[in-house]
C-alpha positions as CSV (number, residue, x, y, z in Angstrom):
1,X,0.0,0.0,0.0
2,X,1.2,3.4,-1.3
3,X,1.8,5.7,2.2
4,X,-1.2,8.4,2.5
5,X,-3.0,6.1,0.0
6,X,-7.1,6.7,0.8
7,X,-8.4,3.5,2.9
8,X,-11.4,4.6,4.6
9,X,-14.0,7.6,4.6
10,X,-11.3,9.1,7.6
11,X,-8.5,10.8,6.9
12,X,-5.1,7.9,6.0
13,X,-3.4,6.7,8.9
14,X,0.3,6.6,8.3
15,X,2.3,3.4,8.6
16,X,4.0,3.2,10.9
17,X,1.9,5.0,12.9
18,X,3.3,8.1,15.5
19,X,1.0,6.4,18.5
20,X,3.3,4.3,20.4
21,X,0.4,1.8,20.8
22,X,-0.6,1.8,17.4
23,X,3.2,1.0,16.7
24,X,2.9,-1.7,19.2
25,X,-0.4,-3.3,17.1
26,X,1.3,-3.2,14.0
27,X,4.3,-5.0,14.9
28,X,2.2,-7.5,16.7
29,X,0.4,-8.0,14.0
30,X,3.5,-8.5,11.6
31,X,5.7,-10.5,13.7
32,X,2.3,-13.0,13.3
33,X,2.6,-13.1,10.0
34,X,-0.1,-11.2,9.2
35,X,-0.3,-7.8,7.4
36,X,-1.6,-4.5,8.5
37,X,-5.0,-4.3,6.8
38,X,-7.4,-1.2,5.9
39,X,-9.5,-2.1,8.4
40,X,-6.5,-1.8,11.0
41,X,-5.9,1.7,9.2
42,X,-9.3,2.5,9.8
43,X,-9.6,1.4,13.5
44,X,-6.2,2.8,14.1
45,X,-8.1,6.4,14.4
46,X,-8.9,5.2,18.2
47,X,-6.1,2.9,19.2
48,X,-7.5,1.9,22.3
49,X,-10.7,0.3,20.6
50,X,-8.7,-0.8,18.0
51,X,-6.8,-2.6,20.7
52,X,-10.1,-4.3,22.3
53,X,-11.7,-5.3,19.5
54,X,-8.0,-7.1,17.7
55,X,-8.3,-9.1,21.6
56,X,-11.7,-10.0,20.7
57,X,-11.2,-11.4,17.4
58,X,-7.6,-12.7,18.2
59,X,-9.7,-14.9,21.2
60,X,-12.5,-16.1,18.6
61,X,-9.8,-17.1,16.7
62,X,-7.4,-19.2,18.6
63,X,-8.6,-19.4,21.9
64,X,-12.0,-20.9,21.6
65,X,-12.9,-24.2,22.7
66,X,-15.3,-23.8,19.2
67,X,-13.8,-25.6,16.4
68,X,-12.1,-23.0,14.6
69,X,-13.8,-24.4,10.9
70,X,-17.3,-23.8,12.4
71,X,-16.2,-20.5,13.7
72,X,-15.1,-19.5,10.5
73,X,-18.2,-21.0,8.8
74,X,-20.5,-18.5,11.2
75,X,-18.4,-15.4,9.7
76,X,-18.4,-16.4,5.9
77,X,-22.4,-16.3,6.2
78,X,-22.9,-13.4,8.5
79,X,-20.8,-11.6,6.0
80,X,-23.1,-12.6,3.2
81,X,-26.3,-11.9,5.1
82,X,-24.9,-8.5,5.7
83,X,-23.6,-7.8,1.8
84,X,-19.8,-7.8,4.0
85,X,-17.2,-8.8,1.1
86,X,-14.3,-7.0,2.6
87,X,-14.9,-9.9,5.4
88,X,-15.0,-12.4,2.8
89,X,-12.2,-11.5,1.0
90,X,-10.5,-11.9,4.7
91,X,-12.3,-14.4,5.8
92,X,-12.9,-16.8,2.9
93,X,-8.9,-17.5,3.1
94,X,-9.0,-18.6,6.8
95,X,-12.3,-20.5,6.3
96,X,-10.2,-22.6,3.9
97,X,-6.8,-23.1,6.4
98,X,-9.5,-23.8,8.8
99,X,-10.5,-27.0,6.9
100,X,-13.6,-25.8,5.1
101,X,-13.7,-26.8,1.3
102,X,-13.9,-24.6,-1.7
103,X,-17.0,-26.3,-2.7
104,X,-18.6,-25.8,1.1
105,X,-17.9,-22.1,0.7
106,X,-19.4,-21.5,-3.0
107,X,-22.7,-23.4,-1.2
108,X,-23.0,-21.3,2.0
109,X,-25.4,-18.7,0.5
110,X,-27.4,-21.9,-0.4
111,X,-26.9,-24.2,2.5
112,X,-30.6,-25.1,3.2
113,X,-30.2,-26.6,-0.3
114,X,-27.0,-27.8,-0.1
115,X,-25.9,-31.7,0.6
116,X,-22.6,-30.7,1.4
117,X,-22.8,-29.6,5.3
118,X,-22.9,-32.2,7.9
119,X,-25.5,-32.1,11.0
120,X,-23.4,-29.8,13.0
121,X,-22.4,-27.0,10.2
122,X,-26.2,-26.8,9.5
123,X,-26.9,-26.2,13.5
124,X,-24.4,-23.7,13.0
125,X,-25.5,-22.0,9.8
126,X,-29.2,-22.2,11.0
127,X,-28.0,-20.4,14.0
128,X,-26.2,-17.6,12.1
129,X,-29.8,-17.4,9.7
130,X,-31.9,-16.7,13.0
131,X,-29.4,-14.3,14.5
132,X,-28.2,-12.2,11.5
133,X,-31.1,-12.3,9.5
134,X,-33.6,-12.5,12.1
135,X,-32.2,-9.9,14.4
136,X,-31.5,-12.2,16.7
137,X,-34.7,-14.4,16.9
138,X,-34.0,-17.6,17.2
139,X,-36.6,-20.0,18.3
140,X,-36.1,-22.8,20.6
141,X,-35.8,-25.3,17.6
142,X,-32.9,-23.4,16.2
143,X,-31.3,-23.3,19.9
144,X,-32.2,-27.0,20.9
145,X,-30.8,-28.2,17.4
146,X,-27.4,-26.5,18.2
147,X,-27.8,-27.3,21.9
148,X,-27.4,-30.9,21.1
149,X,-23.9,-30.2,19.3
150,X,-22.3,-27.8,21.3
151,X,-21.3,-27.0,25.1
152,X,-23.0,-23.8,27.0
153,X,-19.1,-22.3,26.5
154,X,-19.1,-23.0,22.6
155,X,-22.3,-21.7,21.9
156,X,-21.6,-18.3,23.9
157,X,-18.5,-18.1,21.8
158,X,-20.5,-19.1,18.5
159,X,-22.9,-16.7,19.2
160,X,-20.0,-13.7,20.1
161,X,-18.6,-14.3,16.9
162,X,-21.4,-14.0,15.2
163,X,-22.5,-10.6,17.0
164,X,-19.0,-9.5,16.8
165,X,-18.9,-10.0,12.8
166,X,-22.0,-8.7,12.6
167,X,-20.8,-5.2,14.3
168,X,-17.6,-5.6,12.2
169,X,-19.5,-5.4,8.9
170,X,-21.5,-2.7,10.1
171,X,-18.4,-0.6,10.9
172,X,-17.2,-1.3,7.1
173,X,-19.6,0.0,5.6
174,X,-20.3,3.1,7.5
175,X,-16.7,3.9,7.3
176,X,-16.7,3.1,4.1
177,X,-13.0,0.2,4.7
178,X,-12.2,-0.3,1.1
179,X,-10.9,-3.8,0.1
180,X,-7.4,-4.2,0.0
181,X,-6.2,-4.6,-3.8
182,X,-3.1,-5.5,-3.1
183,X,-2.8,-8.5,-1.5
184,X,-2.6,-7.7,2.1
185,X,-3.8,-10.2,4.7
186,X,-4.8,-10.2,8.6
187,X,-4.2,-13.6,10.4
């Protein structure tokens, strides 16, 4: 990315950044192996958020007792619900490390119809259905039929992701977090 280049609807961040914390982030987020994104860039304005919510996700992503595959699985369709594809062009990546399948992806939109989920994905992509599309009503079918698959601890995180991705696509588009075009990927 070209320094001053235009990520957001907010002024460009420079990298590296002067904030000592933002600094901090950044080299975090490298010495990972990942890349400082737009959305980084964007979030950057207000390190301290920015700080809270990179905990958040780094948690949903590596310390949850969730399998990682299903959590993964949960973003990819929130995003679509919400029209998010600067999440899926993060997340579609991951969703694949994380054991998903090209061909499970290119049927998420169309899961109901789909032959390609097992019992569990489906509790899991019913679950997203109710909570994204639904606004969060999900009847006692939906819950029991995930209930039966997943611990009280793995269904609080299921259901954090979910609401954090939500939020996450909401920030994008209001701030307008363009897609990177060059390549650049979180972890």
């Amino acid at each position: 990315m070209t320094p001053g280049t235009q990520v957001s609807r907010l002024p460009p961040l420079a990298d590296p950044p002067d904030d000592p914390l933002l600094r901090e982030l950044f080299a975090e987020t490298r010495r990972r192996g990942g890349q400082v994104i737009n959305l980084h860039l964007t979030l950057g304005h207000a390190p301290k958020v920015f700080r809270a919510r990179r905990i958040m996700a780094t948690t949903l992503r590596y310390e949850a007792a969730a399998p990682r595959a299903l959590c993964e699985l949960a973003i990819i369709r929130t995003a679509q619900i919400l029209g998010g594809d600067y999440e899926l062009n993060q997340h579609i990546p991951m969703a694949l490390e994380a054991g998903l399948t090209r061909e499970q992806l290119d049927e998420v939109e169309n899961w109901e119809d789909s032959d390609l989920f097992d019992d569990k994905q489906l509790a899991v992509l019913a679950y997203v259905e109710a909570m994204a599309a639904d606004q969060g009503e999900v009847d006692d079918y939906t819950f029991a039929a995930l209930a039966r698959f997943f611990t009280p601890q793995e269904i609080v995180e299921l259901t954090v992701t979910i609401a954090t991705y939500y939020g996450t696509a909401l920030i994008i588009k209001a701030l307008g977090i363009r897609i990177e075009d060059d390549g650049r990927r979180t972890i």
